[in-house]
SERO-4910 file (N, C-alpha, C, O; in steps of 0.05 Angstrom, whole numbers):
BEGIN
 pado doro    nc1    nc2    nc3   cac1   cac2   cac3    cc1    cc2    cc3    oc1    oc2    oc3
  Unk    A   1060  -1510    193   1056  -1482    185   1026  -1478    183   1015  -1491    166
  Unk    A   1008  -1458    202    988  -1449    207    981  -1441    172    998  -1432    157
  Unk    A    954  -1447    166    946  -1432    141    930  -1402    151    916  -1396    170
  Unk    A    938  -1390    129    917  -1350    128    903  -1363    136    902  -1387    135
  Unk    A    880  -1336    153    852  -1337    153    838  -1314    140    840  -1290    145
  Unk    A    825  -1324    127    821  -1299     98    794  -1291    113    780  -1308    124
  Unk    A    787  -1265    112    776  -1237    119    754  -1246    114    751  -1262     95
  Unk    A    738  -1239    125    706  -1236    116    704  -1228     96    721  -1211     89
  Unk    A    678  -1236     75    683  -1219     60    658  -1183     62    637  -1185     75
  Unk    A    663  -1165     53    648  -1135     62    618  -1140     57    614  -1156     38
  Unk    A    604  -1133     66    574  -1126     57    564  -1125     26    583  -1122     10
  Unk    A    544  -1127     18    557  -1115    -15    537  -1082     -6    524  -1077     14
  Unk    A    542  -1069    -22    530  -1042    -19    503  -1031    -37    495  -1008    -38
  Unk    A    492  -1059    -52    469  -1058    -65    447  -1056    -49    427  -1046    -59
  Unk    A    448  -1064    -26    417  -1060      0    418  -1029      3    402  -1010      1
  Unk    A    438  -1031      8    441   -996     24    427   -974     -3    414   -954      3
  Unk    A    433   -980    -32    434   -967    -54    402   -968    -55    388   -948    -53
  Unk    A    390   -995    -58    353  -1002    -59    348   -981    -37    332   -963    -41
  Unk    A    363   -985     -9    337   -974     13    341   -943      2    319   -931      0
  Unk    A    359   -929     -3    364   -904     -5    337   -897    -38    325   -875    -41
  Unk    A    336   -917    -53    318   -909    -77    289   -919    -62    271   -913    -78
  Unk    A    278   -931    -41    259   -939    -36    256   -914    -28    242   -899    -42
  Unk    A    271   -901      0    264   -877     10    259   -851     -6    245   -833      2
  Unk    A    274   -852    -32    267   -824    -45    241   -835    -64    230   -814    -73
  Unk    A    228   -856    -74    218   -857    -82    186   -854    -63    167   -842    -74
  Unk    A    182   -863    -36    168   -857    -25    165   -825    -11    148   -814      3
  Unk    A    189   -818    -23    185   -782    -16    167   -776    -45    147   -762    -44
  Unk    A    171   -784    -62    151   -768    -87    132   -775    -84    113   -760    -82
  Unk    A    130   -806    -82     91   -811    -81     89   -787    -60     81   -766    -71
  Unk    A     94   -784    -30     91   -773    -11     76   -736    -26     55   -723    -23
  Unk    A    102   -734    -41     90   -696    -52     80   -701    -79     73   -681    -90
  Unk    A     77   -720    -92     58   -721   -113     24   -727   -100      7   -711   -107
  Unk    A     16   -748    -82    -10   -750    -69     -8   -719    -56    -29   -707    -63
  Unk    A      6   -704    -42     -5   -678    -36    -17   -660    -50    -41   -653    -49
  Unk    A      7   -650    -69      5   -638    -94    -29   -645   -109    -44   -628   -118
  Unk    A    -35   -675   -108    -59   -678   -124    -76   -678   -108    -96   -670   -120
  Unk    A    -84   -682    -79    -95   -669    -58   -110   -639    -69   -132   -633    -76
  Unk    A    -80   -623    -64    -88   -599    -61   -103   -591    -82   -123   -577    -77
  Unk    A    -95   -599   -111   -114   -593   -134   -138   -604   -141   -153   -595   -158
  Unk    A   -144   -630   -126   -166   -640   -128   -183   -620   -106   -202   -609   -118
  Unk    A   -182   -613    -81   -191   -604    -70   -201   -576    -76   -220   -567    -64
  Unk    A   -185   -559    -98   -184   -540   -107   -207   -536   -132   -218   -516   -140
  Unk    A   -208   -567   -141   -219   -569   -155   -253   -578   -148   -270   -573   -164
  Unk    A   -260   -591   -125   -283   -598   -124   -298   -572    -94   -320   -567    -85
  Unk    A   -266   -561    -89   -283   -537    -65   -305   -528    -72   -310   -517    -93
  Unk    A   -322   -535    -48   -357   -530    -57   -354   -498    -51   -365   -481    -65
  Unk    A   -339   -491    -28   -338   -451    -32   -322   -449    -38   -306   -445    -19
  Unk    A   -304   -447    -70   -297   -435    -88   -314   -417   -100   -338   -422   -101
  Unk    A   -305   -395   -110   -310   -377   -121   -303   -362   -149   -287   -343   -150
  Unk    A   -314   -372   -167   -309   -350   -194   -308   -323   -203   -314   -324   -227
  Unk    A   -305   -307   -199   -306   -279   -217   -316   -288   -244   -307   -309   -252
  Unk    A   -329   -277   -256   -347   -268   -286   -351   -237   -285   -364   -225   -268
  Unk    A   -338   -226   -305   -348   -198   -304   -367   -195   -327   -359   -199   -350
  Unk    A   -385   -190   -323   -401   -189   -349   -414   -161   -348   -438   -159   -352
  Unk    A   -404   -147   -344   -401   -111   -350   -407   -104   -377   -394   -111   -396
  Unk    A   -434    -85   -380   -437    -79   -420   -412    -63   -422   -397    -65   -402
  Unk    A   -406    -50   -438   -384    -35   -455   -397    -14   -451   -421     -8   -452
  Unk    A   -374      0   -444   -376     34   -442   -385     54   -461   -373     58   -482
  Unk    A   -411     68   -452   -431     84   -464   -412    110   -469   -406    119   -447
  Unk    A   -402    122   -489   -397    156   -491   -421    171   -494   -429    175   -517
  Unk    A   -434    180   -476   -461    197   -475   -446    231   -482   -458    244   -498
  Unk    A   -433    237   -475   -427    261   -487   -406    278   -483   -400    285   -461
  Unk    A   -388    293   -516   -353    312   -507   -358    330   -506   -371    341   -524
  Unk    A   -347    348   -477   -348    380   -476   -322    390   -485   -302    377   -480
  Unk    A   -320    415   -501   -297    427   -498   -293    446   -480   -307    465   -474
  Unk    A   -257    432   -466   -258    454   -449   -241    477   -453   -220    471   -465
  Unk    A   -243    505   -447   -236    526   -450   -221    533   -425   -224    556   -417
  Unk    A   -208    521   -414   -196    529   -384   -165    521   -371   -150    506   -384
  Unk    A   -158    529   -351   -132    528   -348   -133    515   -326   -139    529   -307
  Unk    A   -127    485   -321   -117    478   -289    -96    496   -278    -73    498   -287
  Unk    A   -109    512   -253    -75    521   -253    -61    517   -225    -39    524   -216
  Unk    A    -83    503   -213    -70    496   -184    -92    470   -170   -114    466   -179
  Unk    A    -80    455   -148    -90    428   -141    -84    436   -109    -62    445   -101
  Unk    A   -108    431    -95   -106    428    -67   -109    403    -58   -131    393    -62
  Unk    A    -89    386    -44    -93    358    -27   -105    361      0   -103    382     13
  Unk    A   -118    340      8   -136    351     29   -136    330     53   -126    310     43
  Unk    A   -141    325     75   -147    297     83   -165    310    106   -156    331    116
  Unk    A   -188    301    116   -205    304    140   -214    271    149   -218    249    138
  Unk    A   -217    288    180   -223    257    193   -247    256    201   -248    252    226
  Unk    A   -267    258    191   -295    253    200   -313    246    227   -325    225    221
  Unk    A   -319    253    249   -332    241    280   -359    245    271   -370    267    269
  Unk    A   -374    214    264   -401    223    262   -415    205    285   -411    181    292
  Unk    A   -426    216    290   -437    210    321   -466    206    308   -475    220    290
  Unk    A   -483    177    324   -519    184    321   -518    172    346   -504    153    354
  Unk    A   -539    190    362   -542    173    387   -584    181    382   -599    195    369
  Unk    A   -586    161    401   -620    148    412   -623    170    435   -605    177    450
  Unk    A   -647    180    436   -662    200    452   -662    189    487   -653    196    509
  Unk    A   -681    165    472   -674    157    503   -665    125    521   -674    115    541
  Unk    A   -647    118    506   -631     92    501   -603     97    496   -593    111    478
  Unk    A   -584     78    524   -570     86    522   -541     80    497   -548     60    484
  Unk    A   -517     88    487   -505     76    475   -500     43    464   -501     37    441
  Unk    A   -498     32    479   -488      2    484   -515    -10    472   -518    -32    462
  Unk    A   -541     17    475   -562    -13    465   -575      8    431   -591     -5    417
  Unk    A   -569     27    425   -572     43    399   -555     64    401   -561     79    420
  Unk    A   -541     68    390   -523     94    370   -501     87    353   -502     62    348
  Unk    A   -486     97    343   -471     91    332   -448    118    326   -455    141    322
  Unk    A   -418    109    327   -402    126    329   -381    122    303   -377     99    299
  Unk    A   -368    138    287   -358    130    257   -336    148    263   -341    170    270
  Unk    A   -307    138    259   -283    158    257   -276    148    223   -271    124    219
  Unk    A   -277    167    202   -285    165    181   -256    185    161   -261    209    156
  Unk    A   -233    177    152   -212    187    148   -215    188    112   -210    170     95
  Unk    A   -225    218    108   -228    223     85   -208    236     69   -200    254     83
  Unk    A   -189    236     37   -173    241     30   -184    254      2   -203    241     -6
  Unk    A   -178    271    -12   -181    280    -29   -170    311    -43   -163    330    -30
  Unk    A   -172    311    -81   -166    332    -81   -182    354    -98   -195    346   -117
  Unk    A   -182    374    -94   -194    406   -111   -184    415   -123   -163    425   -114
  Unk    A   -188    419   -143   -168    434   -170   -184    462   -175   -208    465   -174
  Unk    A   -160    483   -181   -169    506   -184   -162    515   -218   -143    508   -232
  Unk    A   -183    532   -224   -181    529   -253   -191    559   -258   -205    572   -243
  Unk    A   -179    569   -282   -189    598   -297   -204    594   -322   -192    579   -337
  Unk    A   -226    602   -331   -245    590   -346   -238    626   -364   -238    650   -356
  Unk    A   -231    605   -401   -223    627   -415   -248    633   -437   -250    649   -455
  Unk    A   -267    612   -428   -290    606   -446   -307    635   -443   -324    638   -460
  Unk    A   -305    654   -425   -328    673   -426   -313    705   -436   -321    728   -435
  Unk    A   -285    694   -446   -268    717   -450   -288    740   -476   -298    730   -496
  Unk    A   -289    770   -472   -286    774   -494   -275    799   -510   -259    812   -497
  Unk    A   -279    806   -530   -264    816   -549   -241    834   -533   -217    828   -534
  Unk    A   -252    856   -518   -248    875   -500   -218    857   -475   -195    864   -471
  Unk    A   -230    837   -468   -210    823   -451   -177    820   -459   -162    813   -441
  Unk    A   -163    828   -491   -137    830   -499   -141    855   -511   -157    860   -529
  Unk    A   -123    872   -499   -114    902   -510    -87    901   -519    -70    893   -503
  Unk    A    -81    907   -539    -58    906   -555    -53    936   -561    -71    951   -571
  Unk    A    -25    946   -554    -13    975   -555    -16    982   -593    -14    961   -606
  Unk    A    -19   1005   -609    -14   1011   -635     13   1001   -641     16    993   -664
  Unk    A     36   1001   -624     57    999   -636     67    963   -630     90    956   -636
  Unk    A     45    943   -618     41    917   -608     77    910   -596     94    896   -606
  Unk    A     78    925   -574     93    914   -557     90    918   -529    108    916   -513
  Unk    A     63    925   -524     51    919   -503     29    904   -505     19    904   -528
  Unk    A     16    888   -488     -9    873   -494    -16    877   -451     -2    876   -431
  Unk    A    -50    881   -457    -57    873   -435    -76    850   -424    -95    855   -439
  Unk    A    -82    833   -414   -101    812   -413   -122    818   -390   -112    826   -369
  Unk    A   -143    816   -390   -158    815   -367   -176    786   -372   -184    775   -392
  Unk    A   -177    780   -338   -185    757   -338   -211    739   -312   -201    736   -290
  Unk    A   -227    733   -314   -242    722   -290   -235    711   -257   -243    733   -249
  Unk    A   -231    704   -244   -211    698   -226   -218    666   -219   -235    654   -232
  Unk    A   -204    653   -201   -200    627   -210   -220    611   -188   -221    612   -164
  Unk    A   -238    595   -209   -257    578   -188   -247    555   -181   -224    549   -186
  Unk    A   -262    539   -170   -262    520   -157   -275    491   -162   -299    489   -156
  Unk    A   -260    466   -175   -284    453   -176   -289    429   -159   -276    430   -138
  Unk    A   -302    411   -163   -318    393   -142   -293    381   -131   -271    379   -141
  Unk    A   -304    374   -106   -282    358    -94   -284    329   -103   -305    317   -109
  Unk    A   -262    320   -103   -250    287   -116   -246    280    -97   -228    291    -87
  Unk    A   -259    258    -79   -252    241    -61   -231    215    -75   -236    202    -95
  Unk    A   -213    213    -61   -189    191    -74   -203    158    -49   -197    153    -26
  Unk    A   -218    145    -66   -225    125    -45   -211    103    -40   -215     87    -21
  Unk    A   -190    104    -61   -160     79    -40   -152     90    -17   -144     75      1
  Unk    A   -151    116    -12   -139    137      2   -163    140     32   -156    141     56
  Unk    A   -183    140     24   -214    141     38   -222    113     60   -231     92     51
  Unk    A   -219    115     81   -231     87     94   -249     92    126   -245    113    138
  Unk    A   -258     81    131   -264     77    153   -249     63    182   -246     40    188
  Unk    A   -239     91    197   -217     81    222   -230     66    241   -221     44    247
  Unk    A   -248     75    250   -267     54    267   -293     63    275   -303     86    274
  Unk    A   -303     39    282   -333     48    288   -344     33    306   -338      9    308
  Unk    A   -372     51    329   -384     27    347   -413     28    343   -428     46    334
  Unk    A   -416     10    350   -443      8    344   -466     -4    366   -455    -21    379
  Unk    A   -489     -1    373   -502    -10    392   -515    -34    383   -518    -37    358
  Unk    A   -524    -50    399   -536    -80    398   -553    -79    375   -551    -95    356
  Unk    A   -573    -59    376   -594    -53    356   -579    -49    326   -584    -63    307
  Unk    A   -568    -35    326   -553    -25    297   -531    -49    294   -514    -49    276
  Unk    A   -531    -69    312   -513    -87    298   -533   -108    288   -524   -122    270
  Unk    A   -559   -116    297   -577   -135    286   -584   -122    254   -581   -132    232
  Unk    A   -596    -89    262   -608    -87    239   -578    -80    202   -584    -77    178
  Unk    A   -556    -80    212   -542    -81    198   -534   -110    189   -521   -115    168
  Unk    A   -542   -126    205   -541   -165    190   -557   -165    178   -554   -178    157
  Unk    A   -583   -153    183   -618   -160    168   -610   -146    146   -608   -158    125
  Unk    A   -601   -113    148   -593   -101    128   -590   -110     93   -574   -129     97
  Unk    A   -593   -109     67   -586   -116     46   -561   -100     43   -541   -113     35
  Unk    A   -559    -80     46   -535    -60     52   -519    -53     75   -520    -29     82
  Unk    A   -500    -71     90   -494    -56    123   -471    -44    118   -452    -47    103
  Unk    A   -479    -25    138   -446      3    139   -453     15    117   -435     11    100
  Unk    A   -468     27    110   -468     44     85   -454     64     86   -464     80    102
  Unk    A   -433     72     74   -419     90     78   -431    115     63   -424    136     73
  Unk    A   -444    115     46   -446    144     32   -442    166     47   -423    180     44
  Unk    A   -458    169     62   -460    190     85   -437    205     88   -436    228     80
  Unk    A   -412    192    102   -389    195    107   -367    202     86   -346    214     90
  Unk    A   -377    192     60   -356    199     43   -374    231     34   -360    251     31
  Unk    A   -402    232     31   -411    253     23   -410    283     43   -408    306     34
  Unk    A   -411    275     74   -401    289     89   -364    296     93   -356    318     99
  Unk    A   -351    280     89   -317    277     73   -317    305     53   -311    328     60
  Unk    A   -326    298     30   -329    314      2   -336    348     14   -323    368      7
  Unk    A   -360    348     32   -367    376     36   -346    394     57   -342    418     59
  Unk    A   -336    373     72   -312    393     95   -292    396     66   -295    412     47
  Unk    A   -275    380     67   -265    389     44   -266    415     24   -251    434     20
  Unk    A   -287    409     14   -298    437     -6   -295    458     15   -276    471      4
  Unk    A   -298    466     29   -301    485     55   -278    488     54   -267    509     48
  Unk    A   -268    470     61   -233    472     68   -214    497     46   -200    517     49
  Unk    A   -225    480     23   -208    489      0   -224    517     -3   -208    535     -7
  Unk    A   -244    524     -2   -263    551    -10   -247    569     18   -245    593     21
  Unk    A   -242    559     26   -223    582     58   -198    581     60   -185    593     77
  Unk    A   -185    557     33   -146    562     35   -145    584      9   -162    595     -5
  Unk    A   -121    584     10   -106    606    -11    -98    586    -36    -79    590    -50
  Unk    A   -116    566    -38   -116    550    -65   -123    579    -96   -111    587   -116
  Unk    A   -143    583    -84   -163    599   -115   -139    621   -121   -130    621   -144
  Unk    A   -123    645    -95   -109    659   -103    -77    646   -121    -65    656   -140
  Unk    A    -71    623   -107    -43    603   -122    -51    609   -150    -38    621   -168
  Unk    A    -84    594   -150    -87    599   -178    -82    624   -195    -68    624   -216
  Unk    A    -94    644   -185    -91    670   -196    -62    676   -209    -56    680   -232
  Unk    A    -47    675   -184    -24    674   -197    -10    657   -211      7    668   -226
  Unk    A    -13    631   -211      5    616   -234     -4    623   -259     13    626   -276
  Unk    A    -33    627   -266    -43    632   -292    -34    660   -303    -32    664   -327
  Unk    A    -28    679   -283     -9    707   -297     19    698   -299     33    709   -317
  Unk    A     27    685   -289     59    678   -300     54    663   -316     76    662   -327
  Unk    A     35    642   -334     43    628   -352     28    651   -370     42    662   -387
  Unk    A      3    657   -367      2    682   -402     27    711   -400     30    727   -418
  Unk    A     43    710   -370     68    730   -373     90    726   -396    101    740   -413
  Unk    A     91    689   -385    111    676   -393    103    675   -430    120    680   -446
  Unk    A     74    667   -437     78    657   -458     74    684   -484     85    680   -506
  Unk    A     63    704   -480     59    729   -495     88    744   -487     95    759   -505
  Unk    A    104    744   -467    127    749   -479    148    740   -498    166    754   -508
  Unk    A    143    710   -502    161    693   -527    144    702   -550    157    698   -570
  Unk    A    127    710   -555    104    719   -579    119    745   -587    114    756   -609
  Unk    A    137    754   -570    143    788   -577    137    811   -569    141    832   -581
  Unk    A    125    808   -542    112    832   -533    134    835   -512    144    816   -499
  Unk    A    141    862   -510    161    868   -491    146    882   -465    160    887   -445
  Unk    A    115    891   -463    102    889   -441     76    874   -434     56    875   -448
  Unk    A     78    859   -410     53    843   -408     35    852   -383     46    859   -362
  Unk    A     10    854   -384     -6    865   -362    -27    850   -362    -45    850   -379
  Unk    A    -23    835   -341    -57    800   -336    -64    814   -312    -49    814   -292
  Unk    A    -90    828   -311   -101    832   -296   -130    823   -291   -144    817   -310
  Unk    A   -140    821   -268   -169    809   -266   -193    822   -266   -193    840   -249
  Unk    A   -211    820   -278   -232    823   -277   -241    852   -253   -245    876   -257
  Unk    A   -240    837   -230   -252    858   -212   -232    873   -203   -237    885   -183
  Unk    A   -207    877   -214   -177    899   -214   -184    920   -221   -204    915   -235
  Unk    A   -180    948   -220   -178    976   -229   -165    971   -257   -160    990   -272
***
C-alpha cells in the first residue's frame, strides 16, 4: 500500500504583507521630502516677496453739510483712440497708438442749499403749497477704475526704450483724464439733468402730499 504524498506546504503571506508596507512606506518619505522641498524652498526663495503696508492712518481734514438731492445717475463707458505720431519719423520707429476703454458714472443732483424764504408758497387755507426750485446740476465724473483699462496699445522702437529707462512707463493719466472729460460731455448732452428734474418733483409731489396738502406745484426756477 503506496503512502499519501502530502502537499506542499503554501507560501506564508508575511513577505507579500512587509513588501506591501515597504512600498507605502516609501510613498510617504516620497510626499513628505516633497512637501518639505516645497516649504523649504518657499522658505529660502531669494525672489520672494513680502507685502508691509505701512500706510499713516487716515487724516479727516474736513465735514461739509450737504443740502441736496441725488436724484438721478448716468452710467457711461467711452473707448478712447489716442494717437501721437512723430513729424517726421515713421510709426514703427516713434508714435504711439492707445485704445483706452473708459467706464464711469455722473450723478445729477438738486442743490436745496440756496433755497429761499420766497421758494415755498403756502395757500391761507394750507392746502395748497407751491415749491420752486433750481434745476438739476451735474457733478464730476467718477471714473470706476476696476471697470477702466487699457485694450491695447503700440508703440514705436523709441517709446519702447524710453518707457524701460522710464521711472514711470505707460503712464496712464492722460487717458483716464481724457476718459473723465468725454464722459462729462457725454452726460452734459444726455437727458440725465432733465430725469433729474423730474424725479425730484415727484418725490417733494410725493412727500408734501402725505404732510396734507391736497395741492402740490414744484416748479423751477426759470418756469413762468
Amino acid at each position: 500500500m503506496k503512502a499519501d504524498v502530502e502537499a506542499p506546504p503554501e507560501a506564508p503571506a508575511a513577505p507579500r504583507r512587509r513588501r506591501w508596507r515597504f512600498l507605502a512606506g516609501f510613498l510617504v518619505i516620497v510626499i513628505v521630502l516633497v512637501v518639505g522641498a516645497r516649504l523649504t524652498w518657499s522658505w529660502l526663495n531669494p525672489f520672494g516677496e513680502t507685502t508691509v503696508d505701512r500706510s499713516q492712518p487716515v487724516l479727516l481734514q474736513s465735514i461739509h453739510n450737504l443740502s441736496r438731492f441725488e436724484a438721478a445717475t448716468g452710467n457711461f463707458q467711452v473707448i478712447v483712440d489716442l494717437e501721437k505720431d512723430a513729424d517726421f519719423l515713421p510709426d514703427a520707429v516713434k508714435g504711439t497708438r492707445t485704445l483706452f476703454v473708459g467706464a464711469g458714472s455722473v450723478d445729477a443732483y438738486v442743490d436745496f442749499s440756496g433755497l429761499t424764504k420766497d421758494a415755498l408758497t403756502v395757500s391761507p387755507d394750507r392746502t395748497s403749497v407751491t415749491v420752486r426750485l433750481p434745476r438739476a446740476q451735474l457733478e464730476k465724473t467718477n471714473l470706476d477704475n476696476k471697470r477702466s483699462y487699457v485694450y491695447s496699445q503700440e508703440r514705436g522702437l523709441f517709446d519702447r526704450v524710453s518707457d524701460f529707462l522710464s521711472s514711470s512707463p505707460g503712464d496712464q493719466q492722460e487717458l483716464y483724464v481724457l476718459a473723465e472729460k468725454k464722459i462729462g460731455e457725454a452726460a452734459l448732452a444726455s437727458d440725465l439733468r432733465n430725469r433729474a428734474d423730474q424725479n425730484t418733483k415727484m418725490m417733494l409731489q410725493g412727500m408734501l402730499t402725505t404732510l396734507g396738502f391736497d395741492k402740490v406745484s414744484v416748479k423751477f426756477a426759470d418756469e413762468p
